[in-house]
N, C-alpha and C positions, 0 to 999 in steps of 0.2 A: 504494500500500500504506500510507503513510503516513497520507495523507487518512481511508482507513476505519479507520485507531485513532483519530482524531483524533474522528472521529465516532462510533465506538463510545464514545470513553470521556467525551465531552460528554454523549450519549444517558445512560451508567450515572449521571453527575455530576446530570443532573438529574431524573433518576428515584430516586436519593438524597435531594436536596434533598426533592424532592416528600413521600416516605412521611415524612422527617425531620420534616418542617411538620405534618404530619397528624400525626403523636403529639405533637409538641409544642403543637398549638391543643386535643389533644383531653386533656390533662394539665394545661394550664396553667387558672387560675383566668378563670371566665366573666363578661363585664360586665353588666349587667342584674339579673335577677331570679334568685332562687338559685332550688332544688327546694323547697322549702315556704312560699315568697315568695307573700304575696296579696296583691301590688299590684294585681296587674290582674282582681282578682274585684269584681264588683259588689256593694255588702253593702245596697242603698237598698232592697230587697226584702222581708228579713228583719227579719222581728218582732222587738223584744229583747222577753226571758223568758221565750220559746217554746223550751223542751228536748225532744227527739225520744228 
């Protein structure tokens, strides 16, 4: 009887942990390229003085 709390509440302990992680990577600030970042766009293409 003992054993399955032990296991149950390891099981809850890292099922915790887990969703925990997961809001905190998806809240905390991102390393790379932000949303309007054009690093990684090609610009050797484009005409300068060409407005659309």
């Amino acid at each position: 009887m003992i054993l399955q709390t032990v296991i149950i509440v390891l099981l809850f302990a890292a099922a915790v942990f887990y969703v925990g992680r997961m809001i905190y990577r998806s809240m905390s600030a991102k390393k790379g390229c932000g949303s309007d970042c054009k690093c990684g766009v090609d610009f050797s293409n484009i005409e300068p003085g060409k407005n659309r």
